[in-house]
C-alpha positions as CSV (number, residue, x, y, z in Angstrom):
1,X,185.5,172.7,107.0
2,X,187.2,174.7,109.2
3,X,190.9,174.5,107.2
4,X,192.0,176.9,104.7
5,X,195.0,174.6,103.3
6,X,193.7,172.5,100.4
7,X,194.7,168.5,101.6
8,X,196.2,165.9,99.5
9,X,196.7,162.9,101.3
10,X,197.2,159.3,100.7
11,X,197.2,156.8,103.9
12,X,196.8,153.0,103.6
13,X,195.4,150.6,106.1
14,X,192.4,148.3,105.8
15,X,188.4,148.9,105.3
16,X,185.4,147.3,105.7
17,X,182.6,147.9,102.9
18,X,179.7,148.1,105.1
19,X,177.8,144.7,104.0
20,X,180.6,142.0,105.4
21,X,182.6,142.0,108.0
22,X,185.3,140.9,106.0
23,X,188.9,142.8,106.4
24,X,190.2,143.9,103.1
25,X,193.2,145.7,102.4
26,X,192.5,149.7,101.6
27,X,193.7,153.0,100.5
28,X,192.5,156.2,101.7
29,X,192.9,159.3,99.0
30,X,191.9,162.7,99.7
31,X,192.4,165.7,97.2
32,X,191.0,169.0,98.7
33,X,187.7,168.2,99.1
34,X,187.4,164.6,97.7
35,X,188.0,161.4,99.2
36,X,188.0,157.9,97.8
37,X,188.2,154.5,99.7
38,X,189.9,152.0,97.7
39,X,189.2,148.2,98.6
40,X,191.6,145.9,97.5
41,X,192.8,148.3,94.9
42,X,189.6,147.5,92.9
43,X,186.4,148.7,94.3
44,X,186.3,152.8,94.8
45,X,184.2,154.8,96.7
46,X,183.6,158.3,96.0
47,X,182.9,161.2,98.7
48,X,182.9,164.7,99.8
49,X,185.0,165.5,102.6
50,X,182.9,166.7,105.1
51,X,180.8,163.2,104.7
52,X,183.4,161.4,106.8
53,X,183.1,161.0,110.7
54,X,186.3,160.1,112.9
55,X,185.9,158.4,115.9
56,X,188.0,159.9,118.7
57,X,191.6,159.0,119.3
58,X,192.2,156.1,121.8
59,X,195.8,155.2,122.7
60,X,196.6,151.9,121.0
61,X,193.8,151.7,119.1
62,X,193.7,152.5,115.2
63,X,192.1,155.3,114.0
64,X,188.6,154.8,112.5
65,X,187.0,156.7,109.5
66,X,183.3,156.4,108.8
67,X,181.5,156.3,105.7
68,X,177.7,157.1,105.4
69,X,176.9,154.0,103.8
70,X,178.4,151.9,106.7
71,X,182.1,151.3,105.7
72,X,184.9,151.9,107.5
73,X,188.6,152.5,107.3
74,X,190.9,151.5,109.6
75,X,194.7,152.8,110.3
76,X,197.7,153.3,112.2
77,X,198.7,156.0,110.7
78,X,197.7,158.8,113.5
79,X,199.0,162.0,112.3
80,X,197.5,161.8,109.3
81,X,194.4,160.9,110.8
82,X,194.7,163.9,113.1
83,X,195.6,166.1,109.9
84,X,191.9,165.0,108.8
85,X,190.3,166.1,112.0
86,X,192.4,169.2,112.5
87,X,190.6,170.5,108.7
88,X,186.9,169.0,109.5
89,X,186.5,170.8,113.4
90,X,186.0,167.3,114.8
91,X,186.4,166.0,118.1
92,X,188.3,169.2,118.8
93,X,186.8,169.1,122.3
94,X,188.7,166.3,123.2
95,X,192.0,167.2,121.5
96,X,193.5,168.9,124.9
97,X,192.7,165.1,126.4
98,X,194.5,163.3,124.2
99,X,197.6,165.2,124.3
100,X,197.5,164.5,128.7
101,X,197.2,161.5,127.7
102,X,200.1,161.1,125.3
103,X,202.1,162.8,128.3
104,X,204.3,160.2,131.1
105,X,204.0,162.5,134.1
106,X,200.2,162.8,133.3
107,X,199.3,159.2,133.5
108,X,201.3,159.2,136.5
109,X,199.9,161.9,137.6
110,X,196.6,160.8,137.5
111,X,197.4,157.0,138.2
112,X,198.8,158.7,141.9
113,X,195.1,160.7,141.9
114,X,193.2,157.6,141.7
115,X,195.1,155.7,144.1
116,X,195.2,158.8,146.4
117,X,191.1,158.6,145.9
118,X,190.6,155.0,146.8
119,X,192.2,155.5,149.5
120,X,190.6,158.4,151.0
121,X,187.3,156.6,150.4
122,X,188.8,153.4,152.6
123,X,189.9,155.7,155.5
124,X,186.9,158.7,154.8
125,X,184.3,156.4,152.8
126,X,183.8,153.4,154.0
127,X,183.8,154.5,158.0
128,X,181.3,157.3,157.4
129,X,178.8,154.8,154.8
130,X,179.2,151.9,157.9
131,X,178.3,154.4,160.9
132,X,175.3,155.3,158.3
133,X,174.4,152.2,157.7
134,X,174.4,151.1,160.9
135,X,172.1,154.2,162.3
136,X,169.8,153.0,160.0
137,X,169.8,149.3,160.6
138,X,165.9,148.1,161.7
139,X,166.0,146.8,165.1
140,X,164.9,143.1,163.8
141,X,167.9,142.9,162.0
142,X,169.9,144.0,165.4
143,X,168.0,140.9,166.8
144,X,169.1,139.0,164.2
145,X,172.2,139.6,164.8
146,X,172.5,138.9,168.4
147,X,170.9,135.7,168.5
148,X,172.9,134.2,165.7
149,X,176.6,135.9,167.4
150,X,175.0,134.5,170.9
151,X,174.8,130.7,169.4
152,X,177.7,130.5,167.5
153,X,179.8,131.9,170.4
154,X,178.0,129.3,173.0
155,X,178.8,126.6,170.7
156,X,182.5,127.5,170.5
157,X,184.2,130.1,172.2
158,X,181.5,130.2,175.7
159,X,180.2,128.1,178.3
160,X,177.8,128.2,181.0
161,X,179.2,130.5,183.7
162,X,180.5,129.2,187.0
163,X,179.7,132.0,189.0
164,X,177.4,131.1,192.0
165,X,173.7,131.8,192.0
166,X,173.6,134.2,194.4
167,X,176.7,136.4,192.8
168,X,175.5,136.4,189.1
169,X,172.0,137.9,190.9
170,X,174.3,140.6,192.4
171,X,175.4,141.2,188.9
172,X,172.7,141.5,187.1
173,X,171.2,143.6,189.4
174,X,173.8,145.9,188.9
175,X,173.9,145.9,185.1
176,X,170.1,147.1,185.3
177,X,171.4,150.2,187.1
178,X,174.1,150.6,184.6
179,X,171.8,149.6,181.8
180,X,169.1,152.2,182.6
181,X,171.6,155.0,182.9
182,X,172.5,154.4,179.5
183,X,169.5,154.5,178.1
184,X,168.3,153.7,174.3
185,X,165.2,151.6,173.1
186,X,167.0,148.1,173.7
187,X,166.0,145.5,175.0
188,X,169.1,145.2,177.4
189,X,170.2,141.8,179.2
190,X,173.8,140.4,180.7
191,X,174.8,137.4,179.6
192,X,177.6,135.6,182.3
193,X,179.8,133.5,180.6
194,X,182.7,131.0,181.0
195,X,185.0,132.2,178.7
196,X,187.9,130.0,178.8
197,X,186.0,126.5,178.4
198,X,188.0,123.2,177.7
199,X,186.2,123.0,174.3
200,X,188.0,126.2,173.2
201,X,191.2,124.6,172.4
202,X,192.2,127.6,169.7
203,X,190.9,130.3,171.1
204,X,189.9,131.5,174.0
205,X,187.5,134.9,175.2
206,X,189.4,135.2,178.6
207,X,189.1,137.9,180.9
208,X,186.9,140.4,178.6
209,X,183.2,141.9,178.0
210,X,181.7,142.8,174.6
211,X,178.9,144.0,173.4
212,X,176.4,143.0,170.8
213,X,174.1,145.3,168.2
214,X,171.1,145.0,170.0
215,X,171.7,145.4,173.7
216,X,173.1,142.2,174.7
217,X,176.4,142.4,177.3
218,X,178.6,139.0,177.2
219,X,180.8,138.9,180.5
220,X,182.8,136.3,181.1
221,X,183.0,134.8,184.8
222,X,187.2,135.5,184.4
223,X,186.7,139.3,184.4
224,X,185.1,139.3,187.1
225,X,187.6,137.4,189.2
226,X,190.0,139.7,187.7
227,X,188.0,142.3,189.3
228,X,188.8,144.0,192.3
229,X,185.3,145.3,192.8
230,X,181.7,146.2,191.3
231,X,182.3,149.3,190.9
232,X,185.1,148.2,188.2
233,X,182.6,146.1,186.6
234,X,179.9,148.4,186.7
235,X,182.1,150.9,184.6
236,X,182.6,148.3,182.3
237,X,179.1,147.8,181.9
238,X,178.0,150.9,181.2
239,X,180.8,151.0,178.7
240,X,179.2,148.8,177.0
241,X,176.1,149.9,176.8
242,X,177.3,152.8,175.4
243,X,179.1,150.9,172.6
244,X,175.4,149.8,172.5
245,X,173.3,153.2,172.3
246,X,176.1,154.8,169.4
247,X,175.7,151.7,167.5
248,X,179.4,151.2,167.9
249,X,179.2,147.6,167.5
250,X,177.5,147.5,164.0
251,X,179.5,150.5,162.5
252,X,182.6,148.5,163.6
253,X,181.2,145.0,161.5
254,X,180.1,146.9,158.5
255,X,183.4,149.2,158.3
256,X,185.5,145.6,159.1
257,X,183.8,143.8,156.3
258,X,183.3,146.4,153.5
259,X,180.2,148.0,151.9
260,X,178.8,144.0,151.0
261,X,177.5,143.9,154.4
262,X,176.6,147.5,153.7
263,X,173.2,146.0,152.2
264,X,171.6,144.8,155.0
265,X,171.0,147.9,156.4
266,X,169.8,149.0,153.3
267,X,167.3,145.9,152.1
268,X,166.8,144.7,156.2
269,X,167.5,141.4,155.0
270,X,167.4,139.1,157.9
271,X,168.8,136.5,155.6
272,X,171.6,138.3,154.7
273,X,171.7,139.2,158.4
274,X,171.6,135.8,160.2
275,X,174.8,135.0,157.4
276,X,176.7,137.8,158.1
277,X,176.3,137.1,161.9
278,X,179.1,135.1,161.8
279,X,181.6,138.0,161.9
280,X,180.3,139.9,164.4
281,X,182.8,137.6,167.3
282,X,185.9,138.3,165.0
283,X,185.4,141.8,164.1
284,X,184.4,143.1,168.0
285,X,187.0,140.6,169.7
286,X,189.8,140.8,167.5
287,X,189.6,144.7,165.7
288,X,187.9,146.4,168.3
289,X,187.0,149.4,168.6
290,X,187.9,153.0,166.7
291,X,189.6,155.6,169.0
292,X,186.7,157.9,168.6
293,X,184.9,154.9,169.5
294,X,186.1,153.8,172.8
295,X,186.9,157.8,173.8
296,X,182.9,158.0,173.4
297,X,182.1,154.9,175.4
298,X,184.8,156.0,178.1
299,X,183.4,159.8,178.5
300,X,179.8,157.9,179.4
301,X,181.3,155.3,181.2
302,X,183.4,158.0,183.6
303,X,180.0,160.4,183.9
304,X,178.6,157.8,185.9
305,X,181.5,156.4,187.7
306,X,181.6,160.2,188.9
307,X,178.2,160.7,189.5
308,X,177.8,157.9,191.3
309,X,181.3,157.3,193.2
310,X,183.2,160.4,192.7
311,X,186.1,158.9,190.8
312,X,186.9,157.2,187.8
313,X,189.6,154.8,189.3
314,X,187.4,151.7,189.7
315,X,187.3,151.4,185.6
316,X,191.2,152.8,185.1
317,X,192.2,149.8,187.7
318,X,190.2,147.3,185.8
319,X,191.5,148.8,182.6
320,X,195.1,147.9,183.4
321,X,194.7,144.6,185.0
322,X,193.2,143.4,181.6
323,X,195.9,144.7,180.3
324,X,198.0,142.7,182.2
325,X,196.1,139.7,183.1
326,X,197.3,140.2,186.9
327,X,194.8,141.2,189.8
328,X,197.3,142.6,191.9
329,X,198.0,145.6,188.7
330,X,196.4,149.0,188.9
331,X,196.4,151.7,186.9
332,X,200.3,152.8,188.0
333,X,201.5,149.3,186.7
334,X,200.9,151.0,182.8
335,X,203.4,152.3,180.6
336,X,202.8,155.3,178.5
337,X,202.7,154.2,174.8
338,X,205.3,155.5,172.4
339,X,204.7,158.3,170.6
340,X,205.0,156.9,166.9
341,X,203.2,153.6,167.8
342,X,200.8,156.1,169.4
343,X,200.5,157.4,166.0
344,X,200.5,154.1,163.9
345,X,197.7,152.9,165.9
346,X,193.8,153.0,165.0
347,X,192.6,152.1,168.2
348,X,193.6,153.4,171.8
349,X,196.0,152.2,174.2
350,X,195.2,151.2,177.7
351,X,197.5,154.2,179.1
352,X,195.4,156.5,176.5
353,X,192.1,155.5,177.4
354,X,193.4,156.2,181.7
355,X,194.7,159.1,180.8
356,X,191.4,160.2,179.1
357,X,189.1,158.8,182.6
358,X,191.9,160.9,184.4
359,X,190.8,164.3,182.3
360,X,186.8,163.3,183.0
361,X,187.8,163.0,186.8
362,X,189.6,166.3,186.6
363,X,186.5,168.2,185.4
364,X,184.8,167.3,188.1
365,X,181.3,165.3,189.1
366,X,179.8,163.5,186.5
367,X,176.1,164.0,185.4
368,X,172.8,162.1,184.5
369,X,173.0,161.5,180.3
């Protein structure tokens, strides 16, 4: 015992006898350094004081005193309870706990601390676990994912592209140039797409080009009419492709649909991956990209517009007329973006991402990656 004051206590409440589980109405009586439990006023139960064991204190919850032969006693009454503990030295440890706990501006106090958490790990967490994940990701799994994205899309939102023979030649052989300066162990190929068939009565692709997991690049016939030029599509492409070789694409899915998908990087399910292939369109088309994202792709994209044309203009041009939707826009058609919707926003602005090609040109001649 670690009190000097002799006790003399009497607190009712309800025990359990050890051998049933049935509730009866008790007594508990201590006199310095006796105890009895009383069971329905009739059966007694004689101990020393330092026999007893108290479970700690949780709020709402009675207080429980153990017996060694299995019974229990159970009560409401907490200071007196806490008088017991207080003379036998137990669960002084968590004694400072219980009285934050009994304490408004703590629980609020730590309520705010565990919302604050959560949401540092969706902003913090979750980004850095899905760019992880997706560095890790097998490359049959990237396969996976292309193939399934590629069928769904040309069953919905894609059709055969339009383009003559002769120009989607001239095309791809210019996405092989920008392929190959972008580099990376992929197995690279352009895909030239109608994206505004009749069959996609909700929704339609439109003037765009995206990028898949494992080095395929959808462009849609409509982008390049809106083109003014290859040059403009050739910094597109190798904007992809660098979405492609920082595994931009599959950070973006996993961080879009939470740390489930996180798995298949983890087990290399191709199950899991062929199901989860579904949201690969939605996330890249509708989310896009993060800023650092899109900065990254844009520095690489501008290094070889300079290096091999001198100027970044072909891909600010194109930049703005997808903006826009009009070929006759260029890059002085864009508004600057306000500064708190500048703020608000997780992904860059058009006028951001020229002004950004404007710095690269600035510096000077690009150079091989």
């Amino acid at each position: 015992m670690t009190g000097s004051q002799q006790l003399d206590l009497t607190v009712s409440g309800a025990g359990f006898d050890g051998r049933t589980s049935r509730r009866q109405p008790a007594t508990l009586h201590v006199t310095g350094s006796r105890v009895v439990l009383s069971l329905n006023a009739m059966v007694e139960t004689h101990w020393q004081l330092n026999q007893l064991r108290i479970d700690p204190a949780v709020p709402g919850i009675p207080r429980v005193v153990k017996f060694p032969d299995g019974a229990r006693f159970e009560t409401g009454d907490d200071g007196a309870v806490a008088t017991l503990e207080r003379h036998l030295g137990q669960n002084h440890a968590l004694a400072g706990i219980r009285r934050l706990e009994g304490r408004w501006w703590t629980a609020l106090g730590a309520l705010a601390m565990t919302l604050a958490l959560a949401a540092a790990f969706v902003v913090y967490g979750i980004p850095t676990l899905a760019r992880g994940a997706a560095a890790a990701t097998p490359h049959r799994v990237l396969a996976v994912f292309d193939r399934e994205t590629i069928e769904l899309l040309d069953g919905e939102y894609l059709a055969p592209s339009t383009l003559s023979p002769s120009r989607q030649a001239q095309l791809q052989s210019a996405f092989r140039r920008a392929s190959s300066w972008a580099g990376g162990p992929y197995p690279y190929r352009l895909l030239l797409r109608d994206g505004e068939p009749e069959k996609a009565e909700m929704f339609q692709i439109g003037a765009n080009a995206f990028a898949l997991p494992n080095g395929t690049v959808v462009m849609t016939d409509q982008l390049v009419d809106l083109s003014g030029n290859d040059r403009e599509l050739m910094g597109v492409m190798v904007h992809e492709a660098a979405h492609v070789t920082s595994r931009h694409v599959l950070a973006s899915v996993y961080q879009g649909l939470g740390l489930t998908l996180l798995t298949v990087a983890v087990t290399g399910d191709v199950v899991s991956a062929s199901t989860f292939a579904a949201a690969v369109p939605a996330t890249i088309l509708s989310k896009g990209y993060s800023r650092a994202a899109e900065r990254e792709s844009d520095a690489l994209a501008g290094r070889f517009l300079m290096t091999a044309y001198g100027t970044t203009k072909p891909l600010r041009d194109l930049l703005a007329r997808m903006e826009s939707g009009s070929p006759r826009t260029d890059e002085n058609s864009v508004g600057e973006t306000g500064r708190l919707e500048n703020l608000l926003a997780t992904h860059p602005g058009t006028s951001d991402r020229i002004r950004h090609l404007k710095e690269i040109e600035s510096r000077g001649h690009g150079q091989t990656p």
